[in-house]
Wavefront OBJ file of the C-alpha trace (Angstrom):
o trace
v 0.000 0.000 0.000
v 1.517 3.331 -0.899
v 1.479 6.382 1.296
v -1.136 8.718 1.408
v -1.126 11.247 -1.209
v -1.881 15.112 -0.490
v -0.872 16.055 -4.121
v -0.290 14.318 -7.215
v 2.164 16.021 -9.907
v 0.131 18.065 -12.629
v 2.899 17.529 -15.504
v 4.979 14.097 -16.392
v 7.518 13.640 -13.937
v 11.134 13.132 -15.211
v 13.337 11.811 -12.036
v 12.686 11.587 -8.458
v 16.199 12.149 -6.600
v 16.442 10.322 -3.037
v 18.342 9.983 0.066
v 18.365 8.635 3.208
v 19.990 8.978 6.709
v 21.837 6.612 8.317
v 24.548 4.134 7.291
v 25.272 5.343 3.831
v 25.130 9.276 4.674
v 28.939 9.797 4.897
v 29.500 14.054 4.665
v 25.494 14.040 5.179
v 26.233 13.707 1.357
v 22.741 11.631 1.100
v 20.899 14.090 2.926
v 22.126 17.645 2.260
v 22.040 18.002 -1.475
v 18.269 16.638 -0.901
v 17.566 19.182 1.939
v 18.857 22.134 -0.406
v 17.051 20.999 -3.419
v 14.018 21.399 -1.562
v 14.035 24.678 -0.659
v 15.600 26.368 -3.066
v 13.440 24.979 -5.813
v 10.697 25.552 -3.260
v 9.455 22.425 -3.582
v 6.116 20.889 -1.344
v 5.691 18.353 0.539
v 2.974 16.160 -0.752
v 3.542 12.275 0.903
v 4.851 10.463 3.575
v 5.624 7.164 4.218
v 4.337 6.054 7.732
v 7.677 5.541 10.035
v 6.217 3.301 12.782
v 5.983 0.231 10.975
v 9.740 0.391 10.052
v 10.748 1.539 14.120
v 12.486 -0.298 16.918
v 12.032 1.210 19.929
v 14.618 -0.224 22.008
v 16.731 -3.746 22.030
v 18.953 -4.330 25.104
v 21.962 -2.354 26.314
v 21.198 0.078 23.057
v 18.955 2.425 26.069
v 18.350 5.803 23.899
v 19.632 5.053 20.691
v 16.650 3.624 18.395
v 13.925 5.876 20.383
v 11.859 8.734 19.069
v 12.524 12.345 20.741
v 10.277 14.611 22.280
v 10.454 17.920 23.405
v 8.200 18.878 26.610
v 8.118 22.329 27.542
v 6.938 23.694 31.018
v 5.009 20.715 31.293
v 3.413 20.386 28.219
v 4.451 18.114 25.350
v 5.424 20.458 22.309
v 6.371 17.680 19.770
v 7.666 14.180 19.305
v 10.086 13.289 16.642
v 10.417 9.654 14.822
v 11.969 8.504 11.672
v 10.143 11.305 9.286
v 9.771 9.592 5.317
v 9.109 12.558 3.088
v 7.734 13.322 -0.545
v 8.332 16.614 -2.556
v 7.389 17.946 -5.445
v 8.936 20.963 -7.698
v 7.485 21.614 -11.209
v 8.032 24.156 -13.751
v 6.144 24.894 -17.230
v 6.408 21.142 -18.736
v 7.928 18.861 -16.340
v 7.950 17.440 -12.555
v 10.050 16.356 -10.063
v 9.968 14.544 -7.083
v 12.429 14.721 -4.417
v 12.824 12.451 -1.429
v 13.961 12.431 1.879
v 14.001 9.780 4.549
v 15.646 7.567 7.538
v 16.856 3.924 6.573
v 14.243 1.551 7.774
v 15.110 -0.339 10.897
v 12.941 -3.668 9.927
v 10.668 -5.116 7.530
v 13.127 -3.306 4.825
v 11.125 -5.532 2.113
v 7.639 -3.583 2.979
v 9.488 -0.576 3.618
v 10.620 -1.103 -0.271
v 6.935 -1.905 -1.442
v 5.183 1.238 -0.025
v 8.544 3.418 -1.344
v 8.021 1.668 -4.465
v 4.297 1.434 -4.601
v 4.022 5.645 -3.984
v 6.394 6.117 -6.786
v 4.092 4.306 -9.409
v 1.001 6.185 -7.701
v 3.237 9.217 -8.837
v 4.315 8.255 -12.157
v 8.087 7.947 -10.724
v 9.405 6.238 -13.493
v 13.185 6.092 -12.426
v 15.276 6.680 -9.482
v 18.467 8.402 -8.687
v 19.390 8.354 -4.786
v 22.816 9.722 -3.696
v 24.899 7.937 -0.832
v 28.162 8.634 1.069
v 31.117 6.013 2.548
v 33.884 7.552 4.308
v 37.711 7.113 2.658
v 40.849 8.537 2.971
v 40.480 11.037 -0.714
v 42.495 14.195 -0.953
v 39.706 17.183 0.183
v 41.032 19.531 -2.087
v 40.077 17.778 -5.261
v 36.841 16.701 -6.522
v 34.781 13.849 -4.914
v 35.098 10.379 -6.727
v 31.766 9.186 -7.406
v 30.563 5.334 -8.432
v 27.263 4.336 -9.688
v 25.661 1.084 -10.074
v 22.116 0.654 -11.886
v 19.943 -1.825 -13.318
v 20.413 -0.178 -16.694
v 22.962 -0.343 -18.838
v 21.960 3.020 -20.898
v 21.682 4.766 -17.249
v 25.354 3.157 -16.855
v 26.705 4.633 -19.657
v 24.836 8.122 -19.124
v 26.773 8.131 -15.968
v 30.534 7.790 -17.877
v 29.876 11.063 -19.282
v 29.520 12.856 -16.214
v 32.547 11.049 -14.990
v 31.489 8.802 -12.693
v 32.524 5.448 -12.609
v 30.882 1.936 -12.631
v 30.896 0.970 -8.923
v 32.241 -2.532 -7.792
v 31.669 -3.889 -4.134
v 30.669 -6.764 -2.296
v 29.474 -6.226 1.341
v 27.027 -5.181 3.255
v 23.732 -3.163 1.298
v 22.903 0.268 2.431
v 18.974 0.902 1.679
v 20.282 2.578 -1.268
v 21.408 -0.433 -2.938
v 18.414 -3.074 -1.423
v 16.420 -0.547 -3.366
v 18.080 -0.990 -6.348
v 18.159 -4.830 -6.603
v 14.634 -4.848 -6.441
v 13.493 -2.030 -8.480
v 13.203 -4.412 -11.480
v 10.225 -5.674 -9.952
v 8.264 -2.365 -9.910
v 9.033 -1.773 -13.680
v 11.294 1.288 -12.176
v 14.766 1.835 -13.448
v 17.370 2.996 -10.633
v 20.246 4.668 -10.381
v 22.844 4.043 -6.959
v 25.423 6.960 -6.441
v 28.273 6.727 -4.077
v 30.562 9.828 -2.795
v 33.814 9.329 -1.694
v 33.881 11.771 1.536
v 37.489 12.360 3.177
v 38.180 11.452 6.410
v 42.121 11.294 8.093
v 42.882 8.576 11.094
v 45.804 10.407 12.797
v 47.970 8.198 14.850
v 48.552 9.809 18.734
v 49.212 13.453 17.893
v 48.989 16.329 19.629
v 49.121 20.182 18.962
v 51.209 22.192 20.141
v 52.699 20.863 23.535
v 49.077 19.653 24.399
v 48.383 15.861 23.957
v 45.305 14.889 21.718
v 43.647 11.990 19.126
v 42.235 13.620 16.828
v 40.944 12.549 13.740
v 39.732 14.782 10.338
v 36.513 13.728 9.250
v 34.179 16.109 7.271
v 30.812 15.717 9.073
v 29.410 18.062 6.247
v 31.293 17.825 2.985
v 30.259 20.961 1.183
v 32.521 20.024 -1.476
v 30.414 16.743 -2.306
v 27.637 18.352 -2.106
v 28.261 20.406 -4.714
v 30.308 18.026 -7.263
v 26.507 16.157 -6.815
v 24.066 18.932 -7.082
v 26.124 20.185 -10.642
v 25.729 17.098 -12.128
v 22.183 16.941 -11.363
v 21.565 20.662 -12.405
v 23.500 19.798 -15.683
v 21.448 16.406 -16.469
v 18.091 17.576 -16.017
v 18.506 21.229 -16.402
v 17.995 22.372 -13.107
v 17.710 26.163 -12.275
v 20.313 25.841 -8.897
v 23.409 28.113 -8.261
v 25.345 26.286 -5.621
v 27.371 29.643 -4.806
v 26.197 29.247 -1.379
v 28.131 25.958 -0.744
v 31.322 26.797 -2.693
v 31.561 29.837 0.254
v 31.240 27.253 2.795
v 33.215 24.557 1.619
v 36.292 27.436 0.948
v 35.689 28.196 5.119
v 36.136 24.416 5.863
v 38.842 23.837 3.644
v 40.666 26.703 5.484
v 40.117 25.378 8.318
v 41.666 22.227 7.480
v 44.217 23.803 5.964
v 45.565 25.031 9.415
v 44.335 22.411 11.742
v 46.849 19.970 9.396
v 49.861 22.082 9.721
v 49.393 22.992 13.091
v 49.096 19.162 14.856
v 52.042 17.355 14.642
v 51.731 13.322 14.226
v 53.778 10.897 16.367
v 54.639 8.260 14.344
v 57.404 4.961 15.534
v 60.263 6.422 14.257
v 59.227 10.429 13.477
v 57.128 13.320 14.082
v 55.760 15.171 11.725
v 52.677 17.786 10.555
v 49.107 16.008 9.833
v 49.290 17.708 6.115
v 52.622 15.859 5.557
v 50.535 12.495 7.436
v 46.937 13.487 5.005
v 49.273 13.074 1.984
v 51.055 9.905 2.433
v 47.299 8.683 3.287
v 46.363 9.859 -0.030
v 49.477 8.315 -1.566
v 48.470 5.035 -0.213
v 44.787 5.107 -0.877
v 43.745 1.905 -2.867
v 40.463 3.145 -4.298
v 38.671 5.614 -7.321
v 40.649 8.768 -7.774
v 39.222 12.489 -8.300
v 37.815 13.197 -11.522
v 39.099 16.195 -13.150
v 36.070 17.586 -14.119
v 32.430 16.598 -13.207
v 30.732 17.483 -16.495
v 30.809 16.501 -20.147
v 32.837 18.572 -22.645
v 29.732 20.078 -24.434
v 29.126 21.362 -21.167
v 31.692 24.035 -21.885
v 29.019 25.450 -24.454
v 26.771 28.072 -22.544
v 23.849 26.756 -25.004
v 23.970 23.125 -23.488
v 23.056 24.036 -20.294
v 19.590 26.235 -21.312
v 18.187 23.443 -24.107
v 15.292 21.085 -22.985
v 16.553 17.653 -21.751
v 18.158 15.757 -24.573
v 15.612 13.403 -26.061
v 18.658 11.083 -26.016
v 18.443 11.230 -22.115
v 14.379 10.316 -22.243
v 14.540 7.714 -24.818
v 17.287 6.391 -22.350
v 15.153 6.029 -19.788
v 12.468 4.505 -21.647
v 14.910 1.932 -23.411
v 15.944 0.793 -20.126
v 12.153 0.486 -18.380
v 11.445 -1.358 -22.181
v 14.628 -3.951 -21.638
v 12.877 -4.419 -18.169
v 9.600 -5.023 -19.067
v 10.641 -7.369 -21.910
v 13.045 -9.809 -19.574
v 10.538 -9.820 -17.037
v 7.724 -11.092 -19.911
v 9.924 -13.753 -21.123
v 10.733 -14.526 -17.489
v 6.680 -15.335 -17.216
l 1 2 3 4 5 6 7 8 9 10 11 12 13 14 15 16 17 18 19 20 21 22 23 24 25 26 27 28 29 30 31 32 33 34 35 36 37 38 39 40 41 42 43 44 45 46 47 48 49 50 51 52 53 54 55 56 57 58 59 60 61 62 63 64 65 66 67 68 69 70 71 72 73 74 75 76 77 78 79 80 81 82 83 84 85 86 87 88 89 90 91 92 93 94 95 96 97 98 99 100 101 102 103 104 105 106 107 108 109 110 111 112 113 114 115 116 117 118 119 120 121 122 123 124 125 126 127 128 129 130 131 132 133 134 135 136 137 138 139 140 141 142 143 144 145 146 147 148 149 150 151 152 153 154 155 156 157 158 159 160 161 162 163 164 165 166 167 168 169 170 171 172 173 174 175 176 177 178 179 180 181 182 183 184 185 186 187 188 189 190 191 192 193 194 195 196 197 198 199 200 201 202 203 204 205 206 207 208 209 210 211 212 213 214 215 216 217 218 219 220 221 222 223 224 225 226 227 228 229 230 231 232 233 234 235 236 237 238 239 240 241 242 243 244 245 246 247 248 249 250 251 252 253 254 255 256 257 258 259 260 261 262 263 264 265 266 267 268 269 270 271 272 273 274 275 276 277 278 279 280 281 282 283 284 285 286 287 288 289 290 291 292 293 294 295 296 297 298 299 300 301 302 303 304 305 306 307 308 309 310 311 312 313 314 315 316 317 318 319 320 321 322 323 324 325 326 327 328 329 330 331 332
């Protein structure tokens, strides 16, 4: 059953764009880009997907962790917070878009994916493109390595020319990719994106002649945020200006700047700055490296980025929800 409906898109809609909190929300990567999507394009909430269902409330020794907040104030309760599933909607002169934002389920993930999956079709969500985040030891001054996987090939390729890379992993699914391995059976094509975010494991350091552990990791990664929310703007024509971000990712990389050549790192047989410490982490990083740019060469022509979507990109889509159709027919 799919979640109750306040509003129901007046024009075709092209994409909806997801993400979740939790596991997979490295650099609130997953989350942020969503969050700023919605209001700046102004977009209204128009569904939810019920949370208790999907809820534990508490397992032992785990005390506050899985439980709902409230806020009570002099005595009276003001509000009471669970895991909020939410719906938007933007649309301009010819098109829609729906955006989602939500918490990973804690059980029954597989009804948790029917009523996601079930609301989409109410919608006319044909295809899916939800943005995650791991944690890995990338260079923050350089663009965010991205990976995709899909359950199209033409998405797949689509992907390439925005420089991000087929994905390859075995471990552990994130809601993002249960999603995606059963999105075939909902006749909806999906798209999984993954964001490299940076974070540094300093040995015993300290700063200065005071003692610390202290460890770089970019709780917000401004940065990936915007390497995503260009690409987007650039595939489906999107009217965002991410000049906001740039101002504070340029703050935080300061800031690194300085915290890395001002702690020193104790190492076995030296001591030496965290930038010196960063880079030999970089050095020694076994994974995707930074693109050098995020979108395609024609993007260099001011007219790409003001023409309609490429009929190339729609009859992509379509090919690919055709190709499912058809396998799951001869399947029957």
């Amino acid at each position: 059953m799919h979640a109750q409906i306040e509003i129901y898109p007046r024009k075709p809609v092209e994409v909806l764009i997801a993400g979740w909190d939790g596991w997979y929300n490295a650099g609130n990567v997953s989350i942020a880009p969503i969050d700023w999507l919605i209001y700046h394009l102004q977009a209204i909430r128009i569904a939810d997907i019920p949370s208790y269902p999907h809820e534990i409330f508490q397992t032992p020794y785990t005390h506050a962790h899985f439980r709902p907040v409230l806020n009570i104030t002099n005595g009276k309760l003001q509000a009471l917070w669970s895991m909020q599933q939410r719906f938007y909607l933007w649309e301009d002169s010819h098109r829609a878009f729906i955006l989602f934002c939500g918490v990973e389920p804690q059980i029954d993930v597989y009804a948790y994916a029917q009523r996601f999956f079930e609301t989409l079709q109410a919608l006319g969500v044909r295809h899916v493109i939800s943005i995650g985040g791991i944690y890995a030891a990338v260079p923050y001054r350089q663009h965010r390595p991205v990976l995709c996987a899909s359950n199209s090939e033409d998405m797949l390729k689509r992907m390439e020319q925005y420089y991000i890379s087929r994905r390859e992993y075995t471990g552990p699914a994130s809601i993002n990719d249960y999603l995606l391995a059963i999105a075939h059976e909902f006749s909806i094509t999906y798209t999984s994106l993954t964001t490299f975010v940076p974070i540094y494991q300093l040995p015993s350091s300290r700063k200065g002649a005071k003692g610390s552990q202290k460890d770089i990791v970019l709780y917000n990664d401004f940065l990936a945020w915007q390497d995503i929310l260009i690409r987007l703007g650039h595939m489906f024509h999107l009217p965002i200006d991410t000049t906001d971000i740039q101002r504070e990712w340029e703050m935080v990389q300061d800031s690194i700047d300085r915290l890395s050549e001002s702690t020193i790192v104790d190492l076995q047989n030296e001591r030496i700055k965290a930038s010196e410490y960063i880079h030999r982490l970089v050095q020694n990083f076994d994974g995707p490296k930074p693109p050098e740019r995020l979108l395609p060469p024609d993007a260099d022509n001011a007219d790409a980025e003001v023409t309609p979507l490429d009929d190339i990109w729609v009859q992509a889509i379509h090919q690919a929800i055709d190709n499912i159709d058809g396998a799951d027919n001869g399947k029957s």
